[in-house]
C-alpha positions as CSV (number, residue, x, y, z in Angstrom):
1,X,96.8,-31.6,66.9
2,X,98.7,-28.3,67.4
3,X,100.3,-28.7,64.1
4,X,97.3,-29.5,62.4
5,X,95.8,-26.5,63.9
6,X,98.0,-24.2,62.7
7,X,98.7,-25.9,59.2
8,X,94.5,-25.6,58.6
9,X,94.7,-21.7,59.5
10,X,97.3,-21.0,57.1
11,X,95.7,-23.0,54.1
12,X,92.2,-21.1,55.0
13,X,93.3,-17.6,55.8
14,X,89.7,-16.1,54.3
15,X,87.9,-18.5,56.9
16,X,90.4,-18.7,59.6
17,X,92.0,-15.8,61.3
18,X,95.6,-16.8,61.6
19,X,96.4,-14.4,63.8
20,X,94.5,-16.3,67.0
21,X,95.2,-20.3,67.1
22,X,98.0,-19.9,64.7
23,X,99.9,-17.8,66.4
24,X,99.3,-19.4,70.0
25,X,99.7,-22.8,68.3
26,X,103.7,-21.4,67.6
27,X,104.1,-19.7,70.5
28,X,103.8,-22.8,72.9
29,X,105.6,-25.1,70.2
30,X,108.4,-22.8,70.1
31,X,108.9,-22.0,73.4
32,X,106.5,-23.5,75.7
33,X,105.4,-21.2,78.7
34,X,107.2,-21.6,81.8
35,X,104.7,-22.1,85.1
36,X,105.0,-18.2,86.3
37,X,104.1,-17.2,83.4
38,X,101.0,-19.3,82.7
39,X,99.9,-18.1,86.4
40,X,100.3,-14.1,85.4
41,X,98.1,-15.4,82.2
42,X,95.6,-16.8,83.8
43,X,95.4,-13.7,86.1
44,X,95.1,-10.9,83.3
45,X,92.7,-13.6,82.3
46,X,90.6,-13.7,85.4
47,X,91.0,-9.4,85.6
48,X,89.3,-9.2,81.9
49,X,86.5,-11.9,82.7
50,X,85.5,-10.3,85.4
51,X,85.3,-7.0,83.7
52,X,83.6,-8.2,80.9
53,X,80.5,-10.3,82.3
54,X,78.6,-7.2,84.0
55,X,78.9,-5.4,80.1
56,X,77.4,-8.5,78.8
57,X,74.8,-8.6,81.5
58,X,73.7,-5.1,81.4
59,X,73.4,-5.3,78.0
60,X,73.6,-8.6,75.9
61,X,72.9,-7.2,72.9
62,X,76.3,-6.4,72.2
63,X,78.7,-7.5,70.0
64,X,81.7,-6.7,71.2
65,X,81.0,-7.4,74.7
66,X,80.5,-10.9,73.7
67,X,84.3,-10.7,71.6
68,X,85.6,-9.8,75.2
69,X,84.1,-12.1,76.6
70,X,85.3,-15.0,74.2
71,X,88.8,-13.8,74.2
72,X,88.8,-14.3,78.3
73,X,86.8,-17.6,78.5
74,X,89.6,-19.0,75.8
75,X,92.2,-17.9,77.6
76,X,90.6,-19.3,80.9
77,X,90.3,-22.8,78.8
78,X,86.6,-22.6,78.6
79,X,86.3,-24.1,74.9
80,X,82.7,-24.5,75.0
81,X,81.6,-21.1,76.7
82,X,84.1,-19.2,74.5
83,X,82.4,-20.9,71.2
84,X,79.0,-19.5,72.6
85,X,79.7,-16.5,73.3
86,X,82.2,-15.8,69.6
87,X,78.4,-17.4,68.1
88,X,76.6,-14.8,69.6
89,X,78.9,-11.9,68.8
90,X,78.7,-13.8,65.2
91,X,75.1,-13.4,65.3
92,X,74.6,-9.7,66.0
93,X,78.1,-8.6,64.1
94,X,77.9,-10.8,60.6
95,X,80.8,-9.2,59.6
96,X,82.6,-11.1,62.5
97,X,84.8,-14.4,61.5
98,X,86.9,-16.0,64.4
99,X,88.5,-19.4,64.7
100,X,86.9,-22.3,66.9
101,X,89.2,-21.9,69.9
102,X,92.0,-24.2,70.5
103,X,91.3,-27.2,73.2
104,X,91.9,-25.9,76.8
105,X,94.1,-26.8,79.3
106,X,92.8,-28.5,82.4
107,X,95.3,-28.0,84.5
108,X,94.3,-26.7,88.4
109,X,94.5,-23.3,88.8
110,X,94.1,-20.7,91.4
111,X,90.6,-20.0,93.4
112,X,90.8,-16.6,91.7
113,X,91.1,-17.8,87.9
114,X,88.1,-20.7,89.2
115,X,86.2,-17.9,90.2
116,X,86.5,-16.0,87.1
117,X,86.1,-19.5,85.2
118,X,82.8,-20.4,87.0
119,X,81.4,-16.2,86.1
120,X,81.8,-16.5,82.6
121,X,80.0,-19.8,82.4
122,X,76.8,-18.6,84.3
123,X,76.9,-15.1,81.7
124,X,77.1,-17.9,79.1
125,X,74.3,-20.2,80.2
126,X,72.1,-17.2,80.8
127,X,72.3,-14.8,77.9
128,X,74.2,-17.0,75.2
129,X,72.2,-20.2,74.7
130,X,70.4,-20.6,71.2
131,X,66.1,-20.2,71.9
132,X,64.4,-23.0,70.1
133,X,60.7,-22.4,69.3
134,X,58.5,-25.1,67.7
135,X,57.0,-23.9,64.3
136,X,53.6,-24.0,65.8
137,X,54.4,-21.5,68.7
138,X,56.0,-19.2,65.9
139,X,52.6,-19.2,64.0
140,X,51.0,-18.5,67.3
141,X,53.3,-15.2,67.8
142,X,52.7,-14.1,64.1
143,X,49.5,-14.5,64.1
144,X,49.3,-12.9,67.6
145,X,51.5,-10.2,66.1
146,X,48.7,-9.9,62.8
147,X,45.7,-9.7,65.1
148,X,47.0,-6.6,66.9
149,X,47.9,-4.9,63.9
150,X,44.0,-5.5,62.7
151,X,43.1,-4.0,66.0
152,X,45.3,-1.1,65.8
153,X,47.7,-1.7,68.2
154,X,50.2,-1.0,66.5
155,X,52.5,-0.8,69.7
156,X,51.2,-4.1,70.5
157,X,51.9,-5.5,67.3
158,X,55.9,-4.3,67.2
159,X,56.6,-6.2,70.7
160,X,54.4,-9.4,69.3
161,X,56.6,-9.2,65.9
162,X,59.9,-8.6,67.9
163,X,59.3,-11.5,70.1
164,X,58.7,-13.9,67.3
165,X,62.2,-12.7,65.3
166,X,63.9,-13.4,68.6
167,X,63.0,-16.8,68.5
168,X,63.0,-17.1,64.6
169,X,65.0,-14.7,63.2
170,X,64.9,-16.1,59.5
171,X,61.5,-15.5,58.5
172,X,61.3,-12.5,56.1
173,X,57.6,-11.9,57.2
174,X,58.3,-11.2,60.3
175,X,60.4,-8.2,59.5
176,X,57.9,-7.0,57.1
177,X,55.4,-7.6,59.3
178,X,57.1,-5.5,62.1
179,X,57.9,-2.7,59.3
180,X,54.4,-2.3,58.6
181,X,53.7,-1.5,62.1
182,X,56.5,0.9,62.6
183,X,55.0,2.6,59.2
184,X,51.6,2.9,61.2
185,X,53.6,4.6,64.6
186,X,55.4,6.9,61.8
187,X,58.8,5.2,62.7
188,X,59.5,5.4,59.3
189,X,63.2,4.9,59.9
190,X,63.2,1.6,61.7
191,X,60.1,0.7,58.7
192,X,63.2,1.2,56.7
193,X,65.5,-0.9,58.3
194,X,63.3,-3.9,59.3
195,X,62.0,-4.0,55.5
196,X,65.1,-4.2,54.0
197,X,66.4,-6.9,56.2
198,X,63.2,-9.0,55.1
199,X,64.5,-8.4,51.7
200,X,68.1,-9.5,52.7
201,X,66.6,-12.6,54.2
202,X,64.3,-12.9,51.5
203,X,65.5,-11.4,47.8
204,X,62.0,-12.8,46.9
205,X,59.7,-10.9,49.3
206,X,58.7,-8.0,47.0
207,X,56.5,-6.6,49.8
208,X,59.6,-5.7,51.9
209,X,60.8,-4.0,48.6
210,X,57.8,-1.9,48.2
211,X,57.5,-1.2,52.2
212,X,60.8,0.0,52.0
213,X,60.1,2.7,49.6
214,X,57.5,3.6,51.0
215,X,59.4,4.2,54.4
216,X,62.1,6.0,52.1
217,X,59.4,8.1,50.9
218,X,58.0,9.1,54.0
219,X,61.6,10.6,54.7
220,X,62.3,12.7,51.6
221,X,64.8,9.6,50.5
222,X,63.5,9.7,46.9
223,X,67.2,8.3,45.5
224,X,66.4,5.0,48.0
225,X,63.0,4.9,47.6
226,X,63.8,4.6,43.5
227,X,66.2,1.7,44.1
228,X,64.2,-0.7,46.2
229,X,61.5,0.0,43.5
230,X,63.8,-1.1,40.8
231,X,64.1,-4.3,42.4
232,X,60.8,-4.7,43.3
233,X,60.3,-4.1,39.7
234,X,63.2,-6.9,38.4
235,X,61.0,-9.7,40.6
236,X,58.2,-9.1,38.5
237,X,56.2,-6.3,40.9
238,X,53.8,-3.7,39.9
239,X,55.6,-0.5,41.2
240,X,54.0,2.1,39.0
241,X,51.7,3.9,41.2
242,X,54.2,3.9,43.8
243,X,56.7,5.6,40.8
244,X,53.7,8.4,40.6
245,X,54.5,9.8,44.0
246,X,57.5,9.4,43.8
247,X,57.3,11.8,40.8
248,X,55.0,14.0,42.5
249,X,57.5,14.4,45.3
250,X,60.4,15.5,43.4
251,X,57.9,18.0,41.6
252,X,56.9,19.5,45.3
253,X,60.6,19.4,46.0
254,X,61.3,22.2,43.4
255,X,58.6,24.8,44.8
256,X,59.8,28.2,45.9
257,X,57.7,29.1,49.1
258,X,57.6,32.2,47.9
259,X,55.1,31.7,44.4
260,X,52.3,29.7,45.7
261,X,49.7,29.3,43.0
262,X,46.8,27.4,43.4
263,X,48.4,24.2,41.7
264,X,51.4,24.3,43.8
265,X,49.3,24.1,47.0
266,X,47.6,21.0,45.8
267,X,50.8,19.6,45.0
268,X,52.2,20.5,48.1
269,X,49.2,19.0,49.6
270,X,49.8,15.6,47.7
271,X,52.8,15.7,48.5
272,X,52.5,16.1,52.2
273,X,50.2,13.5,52.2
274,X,52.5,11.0,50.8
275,X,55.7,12.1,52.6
276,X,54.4,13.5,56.2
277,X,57.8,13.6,57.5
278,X,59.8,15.6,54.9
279,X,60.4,19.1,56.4
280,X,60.8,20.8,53.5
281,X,56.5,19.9,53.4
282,X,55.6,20.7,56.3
283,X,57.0,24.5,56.0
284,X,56.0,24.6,52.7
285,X,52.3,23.2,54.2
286,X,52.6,26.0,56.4
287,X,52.7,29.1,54.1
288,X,49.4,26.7,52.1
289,X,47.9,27.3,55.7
290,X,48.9,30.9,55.7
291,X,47.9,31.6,52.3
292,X,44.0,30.4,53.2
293,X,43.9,32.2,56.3
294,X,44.6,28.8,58.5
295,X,46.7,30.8,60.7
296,X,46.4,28.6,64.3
297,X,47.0,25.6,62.2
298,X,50.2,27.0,60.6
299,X,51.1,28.2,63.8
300,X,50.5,24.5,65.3
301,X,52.2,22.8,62.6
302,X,55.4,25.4,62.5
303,X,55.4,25.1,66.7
304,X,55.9,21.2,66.2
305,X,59.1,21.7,63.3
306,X,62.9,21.8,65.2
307,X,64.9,24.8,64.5
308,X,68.0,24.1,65.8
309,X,70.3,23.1,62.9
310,X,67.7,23.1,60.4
311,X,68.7,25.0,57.1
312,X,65.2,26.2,56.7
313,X,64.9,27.7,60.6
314,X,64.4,31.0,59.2
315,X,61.2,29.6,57.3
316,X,60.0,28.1,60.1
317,X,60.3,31.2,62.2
318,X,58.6,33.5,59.4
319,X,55.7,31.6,59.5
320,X,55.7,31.4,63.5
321,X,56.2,35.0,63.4
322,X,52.9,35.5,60.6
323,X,50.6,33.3,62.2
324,X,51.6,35.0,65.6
325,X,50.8,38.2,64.2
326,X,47.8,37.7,62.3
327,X,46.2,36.0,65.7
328,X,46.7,39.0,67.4
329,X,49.8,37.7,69.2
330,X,52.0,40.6,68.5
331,X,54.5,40.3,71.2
332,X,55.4,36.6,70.4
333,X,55.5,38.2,66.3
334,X,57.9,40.3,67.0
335,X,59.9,38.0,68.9
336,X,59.8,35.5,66.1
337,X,60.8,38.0,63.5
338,X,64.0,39.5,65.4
339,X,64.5,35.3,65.5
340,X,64.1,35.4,61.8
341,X,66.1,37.8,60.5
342,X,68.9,37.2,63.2
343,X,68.9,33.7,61.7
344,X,68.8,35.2,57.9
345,X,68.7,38.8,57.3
346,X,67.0,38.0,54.0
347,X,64.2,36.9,54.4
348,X,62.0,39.1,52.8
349,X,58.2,37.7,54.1
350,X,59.9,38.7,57.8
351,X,61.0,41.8,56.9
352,X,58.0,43.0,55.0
353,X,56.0,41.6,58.1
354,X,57.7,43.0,60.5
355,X,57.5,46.4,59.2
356,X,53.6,45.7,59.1
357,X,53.5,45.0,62.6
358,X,55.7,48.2,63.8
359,X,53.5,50.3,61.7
360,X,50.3,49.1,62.9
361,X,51.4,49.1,66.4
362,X,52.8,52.7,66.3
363,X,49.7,54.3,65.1
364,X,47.6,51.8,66.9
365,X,49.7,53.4,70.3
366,X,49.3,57.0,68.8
367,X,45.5,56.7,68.7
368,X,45.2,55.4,72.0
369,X,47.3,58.5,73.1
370,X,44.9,61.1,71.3
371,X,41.5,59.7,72.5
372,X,43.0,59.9,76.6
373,X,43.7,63.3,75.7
374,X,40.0,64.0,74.0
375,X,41.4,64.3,70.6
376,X,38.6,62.4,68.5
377,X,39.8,63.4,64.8
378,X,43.2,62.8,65.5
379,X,42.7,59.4,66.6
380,X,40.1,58.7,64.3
381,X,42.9,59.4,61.7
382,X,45.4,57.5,63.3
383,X,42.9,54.7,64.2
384,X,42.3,54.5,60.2
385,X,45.8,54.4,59.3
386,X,46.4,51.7,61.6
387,X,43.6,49.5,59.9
388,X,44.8,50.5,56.5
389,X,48.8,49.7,56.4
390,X,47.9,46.2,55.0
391,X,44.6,46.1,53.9
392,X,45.6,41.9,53.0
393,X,45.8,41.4,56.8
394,X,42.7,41.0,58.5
395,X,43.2,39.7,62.3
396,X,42.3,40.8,65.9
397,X,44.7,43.7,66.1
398,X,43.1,45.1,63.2
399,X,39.6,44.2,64.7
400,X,40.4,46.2,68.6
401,X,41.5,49.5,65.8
402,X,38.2,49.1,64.2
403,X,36.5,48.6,67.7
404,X,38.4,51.7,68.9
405,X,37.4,54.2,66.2
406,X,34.1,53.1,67.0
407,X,34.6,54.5,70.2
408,X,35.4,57.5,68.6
409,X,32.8,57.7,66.2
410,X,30.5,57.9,68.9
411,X,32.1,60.8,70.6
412,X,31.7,62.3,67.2
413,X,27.9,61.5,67.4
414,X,28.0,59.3,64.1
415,X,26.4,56.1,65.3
416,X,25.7,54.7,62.0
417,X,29.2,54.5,61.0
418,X,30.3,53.5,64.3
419,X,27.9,50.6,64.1
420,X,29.5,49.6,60.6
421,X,33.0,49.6,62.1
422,X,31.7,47.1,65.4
423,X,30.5,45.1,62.9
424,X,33.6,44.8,61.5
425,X,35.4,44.3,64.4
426,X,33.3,41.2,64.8
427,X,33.8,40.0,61.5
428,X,37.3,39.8,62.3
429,X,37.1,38.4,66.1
430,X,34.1,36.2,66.4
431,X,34.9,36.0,70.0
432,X,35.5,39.7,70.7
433,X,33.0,40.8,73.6
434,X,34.0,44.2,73.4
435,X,33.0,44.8,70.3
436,X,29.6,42.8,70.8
437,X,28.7,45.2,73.6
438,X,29.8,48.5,71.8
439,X,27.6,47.3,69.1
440,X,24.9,46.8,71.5
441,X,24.4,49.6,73.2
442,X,24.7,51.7,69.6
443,X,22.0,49.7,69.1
444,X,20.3,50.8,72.2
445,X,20.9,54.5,71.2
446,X,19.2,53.8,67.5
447,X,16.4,52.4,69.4
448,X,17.4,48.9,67.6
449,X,15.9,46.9,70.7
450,X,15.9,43.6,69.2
451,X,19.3,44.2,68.0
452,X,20.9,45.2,71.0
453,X,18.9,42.1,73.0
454,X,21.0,39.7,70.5
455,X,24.5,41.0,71.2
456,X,23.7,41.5,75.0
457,X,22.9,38.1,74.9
458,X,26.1,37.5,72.9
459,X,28.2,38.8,75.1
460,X,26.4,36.7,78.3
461,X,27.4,33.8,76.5
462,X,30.8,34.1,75.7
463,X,31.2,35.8,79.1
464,X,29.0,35.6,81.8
465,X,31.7,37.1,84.5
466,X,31.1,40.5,82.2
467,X,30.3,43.3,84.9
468,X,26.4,44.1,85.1
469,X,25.6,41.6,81.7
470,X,22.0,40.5,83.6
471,X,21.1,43.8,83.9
472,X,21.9,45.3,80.7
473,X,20.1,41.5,79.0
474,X,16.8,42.1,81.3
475,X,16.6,46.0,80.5
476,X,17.1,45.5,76.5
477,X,13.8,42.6,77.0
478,X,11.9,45.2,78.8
479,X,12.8,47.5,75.9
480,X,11.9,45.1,73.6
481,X,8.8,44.6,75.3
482,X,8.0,48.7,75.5
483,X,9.1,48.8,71.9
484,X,6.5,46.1,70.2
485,X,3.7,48.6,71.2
486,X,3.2,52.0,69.8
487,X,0.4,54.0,71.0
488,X,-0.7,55.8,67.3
489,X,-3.2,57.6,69.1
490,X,-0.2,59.6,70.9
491,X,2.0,59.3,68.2
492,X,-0.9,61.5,65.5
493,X,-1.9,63.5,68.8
494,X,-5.3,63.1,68.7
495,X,-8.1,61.3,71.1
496,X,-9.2,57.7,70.8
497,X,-12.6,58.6,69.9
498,X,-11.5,60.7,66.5
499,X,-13.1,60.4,63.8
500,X,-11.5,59.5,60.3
501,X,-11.7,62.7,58.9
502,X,-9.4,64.0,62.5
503,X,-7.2,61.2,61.7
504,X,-6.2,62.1,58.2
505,X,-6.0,65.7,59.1
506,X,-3.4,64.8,62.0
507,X,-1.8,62.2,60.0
508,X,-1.0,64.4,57.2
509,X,0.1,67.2,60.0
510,X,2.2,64.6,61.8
511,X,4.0,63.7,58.3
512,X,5.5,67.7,58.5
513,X,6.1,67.4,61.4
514,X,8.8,64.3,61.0
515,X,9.9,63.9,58.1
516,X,13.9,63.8,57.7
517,X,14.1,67.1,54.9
518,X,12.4,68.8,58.1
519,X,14.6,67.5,61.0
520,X,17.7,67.3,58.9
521,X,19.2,71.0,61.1
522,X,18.4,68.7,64.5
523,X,21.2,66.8,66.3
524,X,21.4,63.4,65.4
525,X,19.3,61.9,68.7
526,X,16.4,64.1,68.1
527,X,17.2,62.9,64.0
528,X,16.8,59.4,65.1
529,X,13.8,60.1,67.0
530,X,11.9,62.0,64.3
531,X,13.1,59.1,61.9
532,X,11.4,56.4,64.0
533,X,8.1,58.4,64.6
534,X,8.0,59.3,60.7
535,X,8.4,55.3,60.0
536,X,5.4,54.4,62.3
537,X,3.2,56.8,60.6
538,X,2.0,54.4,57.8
539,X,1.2,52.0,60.3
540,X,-0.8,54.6,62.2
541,X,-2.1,55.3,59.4
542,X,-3.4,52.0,57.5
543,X,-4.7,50.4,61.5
544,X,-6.8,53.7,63.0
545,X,-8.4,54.1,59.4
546,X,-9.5,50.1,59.1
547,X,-12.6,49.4,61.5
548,X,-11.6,45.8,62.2
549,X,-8.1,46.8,62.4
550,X,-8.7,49.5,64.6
551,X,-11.0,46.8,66.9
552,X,-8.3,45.0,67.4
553,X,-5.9,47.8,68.3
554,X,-8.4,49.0,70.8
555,X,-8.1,45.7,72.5
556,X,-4.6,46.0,72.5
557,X,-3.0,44.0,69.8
558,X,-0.1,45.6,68.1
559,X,0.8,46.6,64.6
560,X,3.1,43.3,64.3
561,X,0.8,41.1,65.6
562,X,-2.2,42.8,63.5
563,X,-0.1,42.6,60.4
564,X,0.9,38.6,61.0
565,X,-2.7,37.4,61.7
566,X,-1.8,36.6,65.1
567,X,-4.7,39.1,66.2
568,X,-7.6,37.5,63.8
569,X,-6.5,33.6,65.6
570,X,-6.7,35.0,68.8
571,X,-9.9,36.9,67.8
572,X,-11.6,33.8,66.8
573,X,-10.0,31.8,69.5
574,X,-12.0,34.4,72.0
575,X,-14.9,33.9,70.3
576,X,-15.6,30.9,71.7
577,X,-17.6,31.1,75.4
578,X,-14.8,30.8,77.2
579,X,-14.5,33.5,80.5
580,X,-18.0,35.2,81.3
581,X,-18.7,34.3,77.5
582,X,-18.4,37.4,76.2
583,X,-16.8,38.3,72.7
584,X,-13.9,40.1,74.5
585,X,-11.2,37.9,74.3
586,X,-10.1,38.3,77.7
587,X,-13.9,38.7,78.7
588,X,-15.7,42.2,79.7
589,X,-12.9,43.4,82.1
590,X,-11.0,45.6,79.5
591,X,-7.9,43.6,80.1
592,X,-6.7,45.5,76.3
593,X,-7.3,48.8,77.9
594,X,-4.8,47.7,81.1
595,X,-2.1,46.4,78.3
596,X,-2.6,49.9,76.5
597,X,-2.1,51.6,80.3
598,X,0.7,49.8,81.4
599,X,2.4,49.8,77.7
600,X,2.3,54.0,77.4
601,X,3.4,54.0,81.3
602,X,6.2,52.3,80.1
């Protein structure tokens, strides 16, 4: 038997490895081992086993813990547990080809080699047998498998998948199955692998051809993705859409970052789309989100990107830097352009960016300085330069400059211009309650009640811990209130018994009086103040001259609600006996006359 052993391994060296029953078939033919020597054998034997059953154990998955372990349970003479266990490491190592080990001695040996003998055969039983699984239990696990991937789950569905290839590891669906779950997750590397091993199982599963390209794809492999769709293609598969991204791909692939059209955004876009993972994308995605003034996404996306060992950190540290910047961030912009440059001096967006921020920031620091000191043209100037070194970049720094000239403005009495630069502080920082209440009390001073009642209310609502926020809300209503009524008796300075001819003559008087040519040597509050009066004129003019309009005045309607027929339904309304059944609206008690009272009080 010996011979015959050793005569087979030499005739079939590409099936056989010679070097294991071969050589210990002519070892103990030549010069057969003397009883010490067996002992010390059997002992190194014992020493490995035991050193070898906690690897397999802890983790049976590997290959060449199971070799170790057949090489000791041989040289133990365990013939059976050493063919299990060279199976296994067969089954998770194809590449590995070992003999069938030579029959065993059963001769008695010591309680240490038992020991070690009896080990190895209860790692065997428990991790080595071969599962057997009934083919209708494996439809229950795919199908298992196929109802969490309908659900979503895609988690769910990889361990129902996995679970079914352990116990039927020759079905090509199941691999493609578990690919298309890992493609869901964005595993796109093990999508990869698990497709192409249904296509090794399977060179006739063309979906595991195209999954596989598609997982290529999602990783900027466009060489692999090309060759599993060139055998897809040789079984007879459609592949041509699937060879339409992969064109569009390679054109994204040759933008430069730096000449962003509108067509290379959209490819960009596409391209992102169909290969998510590619980083070359998703910094490329982030100067498309830059370029549209996306600037927390950018920043999001560009947070998410590695830098360590990238070859496009300095990129992906530009942008950081950009979108840090035009947020308003500019300490964490400056920190990511020192990054930037450190990492490649250049990089031109960085530099030109960071000599944006330093200029801004310097003036920005300078103004600051000359409005503590009382200086109002020199920080208006500096104010202005700061808002005009870019005039591209429109963010919250540039938005608090804006907000502070305004402050200036209004030392220097120019409220109108002030006004136009809150606004613009605003349209710049939607959020930016500073500028909401600097516009609102401008607003106050131009005697814009309803105005200034918005932004007060404005500024409640995006903070209501704002110091004294009720107060200034309820006195803008009151003004509101004060403001809706306009006594045009006072205003034309006459009594409320004139007659028309008194009213035209003071009307006409009144119009001398106000108009801007006539005020224009005033300061700008008395300007303002002249300006309003002249405006309510007309109205004073077309109400006290109309009888019924000047009925309903006397009863204390105003000009708004005279003008917008609010007066004539309420007229009509009181006509009705209602009260004491008079024709007064209110009845005879002259309530008009107390609304009148309490409104010129006011």
């Amino acid at each position: 038997v010996t011979w015959q052993e050793g005569v087979q391994c030499r005739i079939t060296p590409a099936v056989y490895n010679p070097r294991n029953a071969a050589t210990r078939a002519m070892s103990r033919m030549a010069s057969p081992a003397s009883s010490s020597a067996r002992e010390e054998r059997m002992r190194r034997a014992a020493m490995a086993a035991r050193a070898t059953c906690p690897k397999v154990a802890h983790n049976p998955k590997d290959a060449e813990a199971w070799k170790a372990l057949g090489d000791a349970a041989e040289s133990l003479g365990l013939v059976d547990e050493a063919k299990v266990a060279f199976r296994k490491a067969r089954e998770l190592d194809p590449g590995f080809l070992r003999v069938p080990p030579a029959p065993g001695d059963n001769q008695p040996a010591s309680h240490e080699v038992e020991k070690a003998r009896r080990a190895v055969t209860a790692i065997v039983m428990r991790h080595g047998r071969r599962s057997k699984i009934s083919p209708e239990d494996e439809e229950k696990l795919q199908a298992q498998g196929n109802a969490f991937f309908k659900a979503r789950k895609y988690e769910d569905a990889v361990m129902a998948y996995s679970r079914a290839i352990s116990f039927c590891p020759e079905l090509a669906s199941l691999y493609g199955n578990r690919s298309a779950a890992y493609y869901m997750l964005k595993k796109f590397k093990e999508a990869a692998v698990d497709a192409v091993k249904a296509c090794k199982v399977d060179p006739f599963y063309v979906k595991g051809y195209s999954r596989a390209a598609k997982a290529y794809l999602c990783l900027g492999d466009v060489e692999q993705a090309k060759a599993q769709l060139m055998q897809a293609r040789a079984k007879g598969a459609d592949v041509e859409q699937d060879l339409r991204s992969i064109s569009i791909v390679e054109k994204a692939k040759t933008i430069n970052g730096n000449t962003l059209t509108r067509e290379n955004m959209r490819l960009i876009e596409k391209a992102m789309e169909i290969a998510p993972n590619v980083e070359q994308f998703k910094v490329a995605m982030g100067r498309v989100l830059l370029t549209r003034g996306k600037h927390q996404e950018a920043l999001a996306l560009c947070r998410g990107l590695k830098v360590d060992g990238s070859k496009h950190a300095s990129e992906i540290l530009s942008i950081r830097a950009e979108a840090s910047y035009l947020i308003g961030d500019t300490k964490a912009a400056e920190r990511y352009f020192a990054q930037a440059l450190a990492s490649d001096p250049k990089n031109l967006h960085a530099k030109r960016f960071m000599d944006t921020v330093q200029a801004v920031q310097n003036n920005k620091q300078k103004g600051n300085q000359a409005f503590q000191i009382g200086r109002w043209e020199e920080a208006y100037q500096h104010y202005t330069a700061a808002m005009n070194v870019d005039p591209n970049v429109r963010n919250s720094l540039v938005a608090q400059c804006a907000c502070n000239r305004a402050a200036v403005l209004i030392k220097l009495e120019n409220l109108e211009d002030a006004l136009v630069d809150c606004t613009y502080a605003i349209e710049l920082d939607e959020s930016y309650t500073k500028a909401y209440l600097r516009r609102a009390h401008i607003h106050s001073e131009l005697e814009n009640f309803e105005d200034a009642l918005r932004d007060f209310e404005k500024v409640q609502e995006l903070d209501p811990q704002s110091p004294d926020i009720r107060k200034l809300v309820k006195e803008a209503a009151n003004n509101v209130r004060k403001y809706k009524y306009v006594d045009f008796y006072h205003l034309l300075e006459v009594r409320r018994t004139a007659t028309d001819v008194e009213i035209r003559k003071a009307y006409k008087k009144a119009c001398l009086k106000y108009h801007p040519d006539k005020n224009a040597h005033r300061t700008p509050k008395e300007k303002r103040d002249a300006n309003r009066k002249f405006k309510h004129l007309q109205d004073a003019y077309n109400i006290l001259l109309d009888v019924q309009k000047r009925a309903l005045y006397d009863r204390g309607f105003s000009a708004e609600d005279i003008d917008s027929g609010v007066a004539d339904a309420s007229d009509d309304f009181g006509d009705m006996n209602m009260g004491n059944g008079s024709g007064d609206r209110y009845g005879s008690t002259g309530y008009s006359s107390d609304r009148r009272r309490y409104t010129n009080r006011g």
